[in-house]
Backbone as CSV, one residue per row, in Angstrom:
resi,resn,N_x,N_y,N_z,CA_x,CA_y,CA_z,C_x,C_y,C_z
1,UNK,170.469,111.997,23.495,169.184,112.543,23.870,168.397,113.011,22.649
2,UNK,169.117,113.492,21.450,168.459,113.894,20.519,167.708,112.220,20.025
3,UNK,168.396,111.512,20.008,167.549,110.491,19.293,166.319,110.112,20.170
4,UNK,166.718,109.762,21.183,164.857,110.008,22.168,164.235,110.526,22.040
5,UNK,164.466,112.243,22.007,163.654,113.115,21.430,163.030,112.889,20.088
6,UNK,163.282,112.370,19.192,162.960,112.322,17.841,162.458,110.777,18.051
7,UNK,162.369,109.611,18.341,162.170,108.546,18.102,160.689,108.310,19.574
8,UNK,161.205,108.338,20.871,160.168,108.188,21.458,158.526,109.128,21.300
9,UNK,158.717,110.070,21.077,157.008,110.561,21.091,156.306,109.559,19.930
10,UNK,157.214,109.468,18.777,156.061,108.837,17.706,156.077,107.541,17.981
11,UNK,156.636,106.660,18.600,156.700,105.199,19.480,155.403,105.017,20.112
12,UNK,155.744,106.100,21.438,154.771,106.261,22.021,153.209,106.632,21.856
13,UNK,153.233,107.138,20.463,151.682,107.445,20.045,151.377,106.388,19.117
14,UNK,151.886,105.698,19.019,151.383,104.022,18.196,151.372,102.649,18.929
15,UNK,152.335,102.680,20.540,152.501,101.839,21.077,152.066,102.234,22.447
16,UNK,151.594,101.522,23.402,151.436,101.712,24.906,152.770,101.892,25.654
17,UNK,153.594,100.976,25.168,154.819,101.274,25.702,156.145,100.734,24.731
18,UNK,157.453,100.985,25.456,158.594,100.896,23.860,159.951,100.787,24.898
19,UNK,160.538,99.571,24.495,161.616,99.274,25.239,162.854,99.482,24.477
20,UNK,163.648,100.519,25.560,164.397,101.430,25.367,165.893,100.436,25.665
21,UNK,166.124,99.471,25.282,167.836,99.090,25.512,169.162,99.561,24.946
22,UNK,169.815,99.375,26.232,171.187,100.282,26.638,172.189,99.290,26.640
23,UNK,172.197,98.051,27.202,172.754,97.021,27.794,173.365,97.662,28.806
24,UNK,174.307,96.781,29.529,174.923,97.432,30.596,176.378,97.372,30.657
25,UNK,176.943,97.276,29.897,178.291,97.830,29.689,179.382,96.719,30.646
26,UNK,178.752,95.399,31.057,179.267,94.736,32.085,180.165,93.912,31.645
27,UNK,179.876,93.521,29.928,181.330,92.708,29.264,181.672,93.189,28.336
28,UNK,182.419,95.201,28.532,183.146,95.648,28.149,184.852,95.295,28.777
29,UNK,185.816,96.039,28.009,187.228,96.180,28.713,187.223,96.472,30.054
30,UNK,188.153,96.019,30.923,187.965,97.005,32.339,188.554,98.643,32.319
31,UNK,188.960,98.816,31.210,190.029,99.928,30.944,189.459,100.796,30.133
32,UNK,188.028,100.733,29.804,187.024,101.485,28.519,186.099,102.181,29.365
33,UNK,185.814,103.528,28.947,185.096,104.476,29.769,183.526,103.793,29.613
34,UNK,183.982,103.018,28.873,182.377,102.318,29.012,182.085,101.155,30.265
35,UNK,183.151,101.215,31.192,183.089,100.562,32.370,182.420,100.727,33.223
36,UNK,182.491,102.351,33.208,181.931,102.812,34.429,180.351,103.177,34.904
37,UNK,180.121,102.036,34.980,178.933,101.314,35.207,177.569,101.844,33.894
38,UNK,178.249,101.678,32.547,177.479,101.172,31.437,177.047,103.283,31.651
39,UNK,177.850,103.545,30.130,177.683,105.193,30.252,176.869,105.174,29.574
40,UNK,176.061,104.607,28.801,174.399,104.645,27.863,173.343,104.543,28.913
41,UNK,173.888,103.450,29.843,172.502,103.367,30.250,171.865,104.794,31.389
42,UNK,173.094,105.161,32.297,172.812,106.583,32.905,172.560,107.465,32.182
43,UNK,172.778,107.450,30.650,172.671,108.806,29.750,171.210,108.550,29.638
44,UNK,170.689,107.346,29.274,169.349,107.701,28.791,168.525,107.391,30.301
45,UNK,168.882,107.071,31.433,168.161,107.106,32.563,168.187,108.808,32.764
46,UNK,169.043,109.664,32.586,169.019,110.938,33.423,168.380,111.653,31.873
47,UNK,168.348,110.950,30.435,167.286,112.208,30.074,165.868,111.638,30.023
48,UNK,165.978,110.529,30.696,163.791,110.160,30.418,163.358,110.438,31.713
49,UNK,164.217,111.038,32.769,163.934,111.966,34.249,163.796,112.972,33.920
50,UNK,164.529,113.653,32.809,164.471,115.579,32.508,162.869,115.795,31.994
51,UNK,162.720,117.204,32.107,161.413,117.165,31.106,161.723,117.245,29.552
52,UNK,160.924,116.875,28.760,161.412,117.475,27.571,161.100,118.238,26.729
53,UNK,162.163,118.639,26.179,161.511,120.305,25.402,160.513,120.656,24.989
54,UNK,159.549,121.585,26.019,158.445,121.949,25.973,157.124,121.540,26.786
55,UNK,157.750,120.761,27.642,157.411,120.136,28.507,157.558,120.442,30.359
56,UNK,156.927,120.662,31.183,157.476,120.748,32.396,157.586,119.052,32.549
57,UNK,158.572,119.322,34.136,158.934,118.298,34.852,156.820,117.365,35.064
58,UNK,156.278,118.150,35.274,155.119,117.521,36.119,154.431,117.426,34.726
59,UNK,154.469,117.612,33.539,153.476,117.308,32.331,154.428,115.882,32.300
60,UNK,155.813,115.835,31.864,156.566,114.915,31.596,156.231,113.577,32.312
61,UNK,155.803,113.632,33.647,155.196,112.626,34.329,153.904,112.298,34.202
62,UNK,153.606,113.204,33.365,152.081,113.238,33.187,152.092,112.008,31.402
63,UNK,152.620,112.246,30.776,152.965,111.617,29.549,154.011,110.561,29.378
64,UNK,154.417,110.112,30.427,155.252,108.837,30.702,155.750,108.102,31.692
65,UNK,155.627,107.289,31.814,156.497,107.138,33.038,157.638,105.837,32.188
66,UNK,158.049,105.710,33.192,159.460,104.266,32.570,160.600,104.155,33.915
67,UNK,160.596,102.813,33.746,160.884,101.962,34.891,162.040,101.206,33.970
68,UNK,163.406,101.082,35.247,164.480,100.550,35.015,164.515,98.815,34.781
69,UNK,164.997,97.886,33.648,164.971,96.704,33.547,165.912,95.834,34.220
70,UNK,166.275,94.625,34.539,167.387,94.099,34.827,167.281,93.200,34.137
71,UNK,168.171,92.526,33.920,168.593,91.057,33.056,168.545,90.031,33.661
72,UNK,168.696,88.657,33.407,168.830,87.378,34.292,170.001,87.542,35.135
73,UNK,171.174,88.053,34.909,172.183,88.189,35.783,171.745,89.529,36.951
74,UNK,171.437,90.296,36.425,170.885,91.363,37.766,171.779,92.834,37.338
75,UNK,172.270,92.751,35.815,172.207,93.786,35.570,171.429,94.771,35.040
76,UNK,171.114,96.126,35.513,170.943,97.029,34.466,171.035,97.093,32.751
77,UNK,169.703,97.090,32.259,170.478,97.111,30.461,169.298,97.230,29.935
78,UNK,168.164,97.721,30.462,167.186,98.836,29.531,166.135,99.093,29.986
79,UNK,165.309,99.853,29.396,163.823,100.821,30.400,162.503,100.407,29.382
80,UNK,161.725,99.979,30.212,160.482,100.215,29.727,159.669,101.330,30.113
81,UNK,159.543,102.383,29.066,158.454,103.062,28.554,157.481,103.313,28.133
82,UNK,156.144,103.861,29.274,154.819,103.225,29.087,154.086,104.608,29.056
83,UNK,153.335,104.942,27.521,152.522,106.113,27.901,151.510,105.968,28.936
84,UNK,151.314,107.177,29.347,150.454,107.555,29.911,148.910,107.904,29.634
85,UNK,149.172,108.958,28.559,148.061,109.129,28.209,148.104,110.212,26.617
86,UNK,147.461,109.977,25.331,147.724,110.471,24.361,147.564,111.762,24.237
């Protein structure tokens, strides 16, 4: 989360939007905590839902929104991030 924090705002103030890939963890080991259903990609889905520091929940929606990607196979494996407004 720290690297979102530090990398998306200045993305976002040079770009309309900035694609955030995670992959999806689907041709890992079956035996690697990275199985369980791709632990990057829920990490950065549950902090571009939080607000962020300094931010309420309802400004945070106000300054981004971002929508989940899928792949040709139909997995999960990264977000596009689209400002809102500067």
């Amino acid at each position: 989360s720290a690297v979102l924090e530090e990398v998306l705002p200045p993305m976002l103030s040079h770009h309309a939007e900035v694609w955030v890939v995670t992959g999806s963890g689907h041709h890992v080991a079956h035996r690697s905590h990275q199985k369980q259903g791709g632990v990057l990609w829920a990490a950065v889905d549950a902090h571009l839902g939080e607000a962020l520091p300094g931010l309420s929940e309802a400004d945070r929606r106000c300054w981004y929104s971002y929508h989940p990607a899928k792949d040709h196979n139909g997995y999960h494996c990264a977000f596009l991030v689209r400002r809102r407004r500067r």
